[in-house]
N, C-alpha and C positions, 0 to 999 in steps of 0.2 A: 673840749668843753671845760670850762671853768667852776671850780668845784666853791659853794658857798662853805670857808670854814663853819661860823655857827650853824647852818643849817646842818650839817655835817656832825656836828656834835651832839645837837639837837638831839636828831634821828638815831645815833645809836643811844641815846642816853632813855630815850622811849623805848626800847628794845630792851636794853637791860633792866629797867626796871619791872618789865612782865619777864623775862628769857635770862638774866644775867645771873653767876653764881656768887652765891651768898650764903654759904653753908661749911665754905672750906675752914678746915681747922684753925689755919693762920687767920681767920677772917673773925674768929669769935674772940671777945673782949682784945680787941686788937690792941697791938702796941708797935710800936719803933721797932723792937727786938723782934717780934714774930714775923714781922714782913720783913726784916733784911734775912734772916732765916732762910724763911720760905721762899726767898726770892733768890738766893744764892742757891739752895735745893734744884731750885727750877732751871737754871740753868740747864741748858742740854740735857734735860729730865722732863718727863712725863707727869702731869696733876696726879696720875693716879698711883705712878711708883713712888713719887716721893709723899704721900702721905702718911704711911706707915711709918718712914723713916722719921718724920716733921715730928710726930705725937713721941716716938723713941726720943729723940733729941730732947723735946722738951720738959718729956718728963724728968729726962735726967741733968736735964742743963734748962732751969724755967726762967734762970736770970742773964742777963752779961755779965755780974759778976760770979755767978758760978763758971760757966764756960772757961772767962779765963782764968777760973784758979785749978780748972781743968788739968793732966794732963795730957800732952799732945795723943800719947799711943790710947787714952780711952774714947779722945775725940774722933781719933782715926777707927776705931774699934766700931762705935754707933756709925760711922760711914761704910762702912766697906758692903760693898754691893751698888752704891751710888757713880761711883767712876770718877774722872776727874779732879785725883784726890789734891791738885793744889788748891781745891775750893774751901777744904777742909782745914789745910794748913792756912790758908791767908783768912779764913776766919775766926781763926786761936789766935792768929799774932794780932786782928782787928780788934780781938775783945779784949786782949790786955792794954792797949792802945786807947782804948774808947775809957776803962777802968782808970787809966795813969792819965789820961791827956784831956777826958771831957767829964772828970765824977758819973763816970757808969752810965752816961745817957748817951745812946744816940743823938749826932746834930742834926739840925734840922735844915741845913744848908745843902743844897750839893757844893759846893764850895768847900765845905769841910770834909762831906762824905765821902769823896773823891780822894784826900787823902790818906783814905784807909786802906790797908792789903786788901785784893780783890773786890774791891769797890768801883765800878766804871760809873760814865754819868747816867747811862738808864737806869740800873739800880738805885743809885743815889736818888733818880727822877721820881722811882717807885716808894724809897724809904718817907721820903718829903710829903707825896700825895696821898699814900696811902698810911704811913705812918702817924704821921704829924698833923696830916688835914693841910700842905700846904701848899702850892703852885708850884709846879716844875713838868720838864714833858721827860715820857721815858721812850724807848724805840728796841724793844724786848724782839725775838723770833716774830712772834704770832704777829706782832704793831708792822713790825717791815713787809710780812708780806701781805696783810691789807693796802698797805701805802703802796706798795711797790705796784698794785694790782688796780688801786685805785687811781691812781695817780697816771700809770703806765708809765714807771720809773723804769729803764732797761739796765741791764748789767748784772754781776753780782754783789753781792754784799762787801763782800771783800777790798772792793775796786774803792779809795778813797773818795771819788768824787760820785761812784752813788750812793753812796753815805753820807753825802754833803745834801745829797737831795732828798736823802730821807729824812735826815736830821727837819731842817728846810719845811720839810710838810709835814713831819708832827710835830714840832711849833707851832704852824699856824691853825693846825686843827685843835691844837690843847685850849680848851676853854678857861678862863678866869674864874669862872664861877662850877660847881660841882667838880671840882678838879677830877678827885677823889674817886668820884664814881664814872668818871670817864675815863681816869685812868685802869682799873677794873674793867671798864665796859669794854673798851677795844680789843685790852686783851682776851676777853673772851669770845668778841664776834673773832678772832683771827682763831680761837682755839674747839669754836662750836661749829664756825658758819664759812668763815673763808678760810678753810682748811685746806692742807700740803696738796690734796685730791680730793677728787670730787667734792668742792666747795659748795656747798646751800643757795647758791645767787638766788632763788625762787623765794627766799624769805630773808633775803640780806637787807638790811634796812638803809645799805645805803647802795645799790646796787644802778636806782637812776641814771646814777651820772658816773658809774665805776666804767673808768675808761677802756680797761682791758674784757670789758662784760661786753661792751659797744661794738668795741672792735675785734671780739671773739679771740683774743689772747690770752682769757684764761689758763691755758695751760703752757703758753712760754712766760709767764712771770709770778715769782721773781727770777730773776736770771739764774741758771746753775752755777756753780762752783766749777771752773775749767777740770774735767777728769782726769786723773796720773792714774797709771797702772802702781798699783799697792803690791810693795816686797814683800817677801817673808822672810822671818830672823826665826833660824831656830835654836834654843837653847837645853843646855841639860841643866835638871834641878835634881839636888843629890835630896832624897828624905831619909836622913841615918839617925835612926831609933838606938837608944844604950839599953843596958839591961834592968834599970829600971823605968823601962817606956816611954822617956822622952825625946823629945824631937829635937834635935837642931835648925834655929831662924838663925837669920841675920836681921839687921836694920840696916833699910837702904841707905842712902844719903839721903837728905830731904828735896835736893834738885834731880830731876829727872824723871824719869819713869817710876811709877809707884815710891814717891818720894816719898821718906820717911815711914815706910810702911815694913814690916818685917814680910822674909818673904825664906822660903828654901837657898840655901847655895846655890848660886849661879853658874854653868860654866860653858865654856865652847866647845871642849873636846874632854874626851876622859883623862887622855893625861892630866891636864889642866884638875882635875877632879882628883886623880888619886895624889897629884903636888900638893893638893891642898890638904887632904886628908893626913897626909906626912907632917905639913908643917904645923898640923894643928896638935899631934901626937893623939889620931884618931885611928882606932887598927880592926879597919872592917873582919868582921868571922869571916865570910865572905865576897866573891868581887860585888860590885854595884848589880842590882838588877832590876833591867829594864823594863819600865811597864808601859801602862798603852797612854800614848800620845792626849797631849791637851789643846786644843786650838783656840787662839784668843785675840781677837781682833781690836786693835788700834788705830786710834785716826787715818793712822799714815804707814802703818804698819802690821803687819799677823805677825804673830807669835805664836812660831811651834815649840809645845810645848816637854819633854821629852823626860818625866820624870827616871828616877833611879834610887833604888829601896835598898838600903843595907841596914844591917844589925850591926853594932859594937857593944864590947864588954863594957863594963860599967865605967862611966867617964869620972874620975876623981874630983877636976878641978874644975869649978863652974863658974864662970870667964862673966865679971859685971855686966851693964848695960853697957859701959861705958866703951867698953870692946867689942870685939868685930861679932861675935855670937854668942849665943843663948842656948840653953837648953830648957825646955817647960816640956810639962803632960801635953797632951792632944788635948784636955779638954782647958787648960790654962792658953793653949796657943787660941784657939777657935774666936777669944775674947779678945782678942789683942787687934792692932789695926791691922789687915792684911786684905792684897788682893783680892777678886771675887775668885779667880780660878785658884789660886791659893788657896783659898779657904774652903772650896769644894773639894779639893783633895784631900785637906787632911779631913772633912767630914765624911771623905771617902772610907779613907784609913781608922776611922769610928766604928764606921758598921761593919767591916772585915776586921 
């Protein structure tokens, strides 16, 4: 069955108008800046986790030009709990970017937007419609899998050529006229109504002609992500406290895993730990010792986590940023950018 796009638009845009959200933070005295914000937040995040964070952020960064004149570890600091921290970095290098290359405004193009760090074209779709007030299509989480459902698009997401078809149908379903609020609107019937499970189809407003409702496929689509069995890495994190109670971080690199984010000493094996403790001229009172286990799961990977607590005498020489560690309080680290299980431990090591 062949889907009428305007009717199509129509029908959700009468739905949103009684049922659609209009009350989120980024939504009030909107700007350019709030929605690319908010919409890099959203990423792989929840409306409701990330509003706490959205109002944190803002408060402390209400311009592009504050953000970039930002340091990186305070930007990493307001994220940490959010996850996928190169969202974080590719938005401080976007906003010095946006500061030096367009006078502090967001463009209005996706054409432009796109060549910003962590910039793809749905975002850009989103900055445009919702930002600016102006025509462009986005194909967000919630958007794909109305389409995919409505459409009876098969496959995963992953796969390029059904991403060619989803592209393909929200194109034709983006309207010319109320961009803005259709861009908004979908994503909310994918976030209210055609949800991961048990979807609403009894008050979906465009459920007529939803191909996978017809032919009772609602629950094969959209396609899964093919399943790999997930390894485990486990790792030792040394926490060695000196005698006036600071902690030893490191700063990671900024590519990889918890890039650029400070974090304990990493290591594979003890030896590996007490080599380092040698070369750093670190001389534990005691050997390391082990406490209980941290589990932290990643896309592709868990992470055991296997702390080790020592005490050293007073450390004399305190090694700049610019080298491989630090030492700070517990309560100067806790503010800094760090891991979430990171930072659960040393708020561990707070209350004990």
């Amino acid at each position: 069955m062949a889907a009428n796009p305007s009717n199509f638009a129509d029908q959700i845009l009468v739905w949103f108008d009684e049922h659609g959200r209009k009350n989120l933070p980024w939504q009030q005295n909107k700007t350019p800046y709030k929605v690319w914000i908010s919409e890099i937040m959203l990423q792989q995040t929840q409306v409701a986790t990330v509003i706490p964070y959205f109002e944190r952020f803002m408060a402390r960064f209400p311009t592009v030009q504050s953000l970039a004149a930002a340091p990186l570890d305070e930007v990493l600091g307001l994220w940490t709990g959010l996850g996928y921290y190169a969202r974080a970095r590719n938005m401080h290098k976007a906003a010095r970017q946006i500061v030096e290359e367009f006078n502090a405004e967001l463009p209005n193009s996706v054409g432009e937007l796109i060549t910003l760090p962590g910039i793809g074209e749905s975002t850009a779709g989103a900055i445009v419609t919702l930002g600016h007030g102006g025509i462009a299509t986005i194909l967000d989480g919630n958007v794909k899998r109305v389409l995919a459902r409505h459409r009876e698009i098969e496959g995963w997401y992953g796969q390029s050529a059904v991403m060619k078809k989803l592209w393909q149908a929200a194109q034709a379903f983006t309207p010319e006229t109320r961009t803005s609020d259709y861009t908004q609107a979908i994503m909310d019937l994918g976030a209210l109504i055609c949800t991961k499970s048990a979807p609403h189809c009894d008050v979906c407003p465009v459920s007529e002609d939803c191909l996978a409702r017809l032919n009772n496929r609602i629950a094969d689509l959209p396609g899964k992500k093919p399943r790999k069995k997930i390894p485990t890495r486990t790792k030792l994190f040394l926490q060695c406290i000196d005698s006036e109670h600071r902690i030893c971080l490191i700063k990671r690199p900024e590519n990889g895993v918890w890039g650029g984010l400070w974090c304990f000493p990493e290591f594979d094996t003890q030896e590996a730990m007490s080599d380092w403790l040698s070369s750093q001229n670190i001389k534990p009172q005691a050997n390391p010792k082990a406490e209980i286990a941290v589990e932290h799961q990643f896309s592709h990977y868990k992470l055991h986590m296997l702390p080790y607590h020592c005490r050293t005498t007073k450390v004399e020489h305190r090694v700049a940023e610019v080298e491989t560690h630090a030492w700070f309080t517990i309560d100067e680290a806790v503010k800094l950018g760090l891991p979430a299980p990171v930072l659960g431990m040393l708020k561990t090591m707070i209350d004990t």
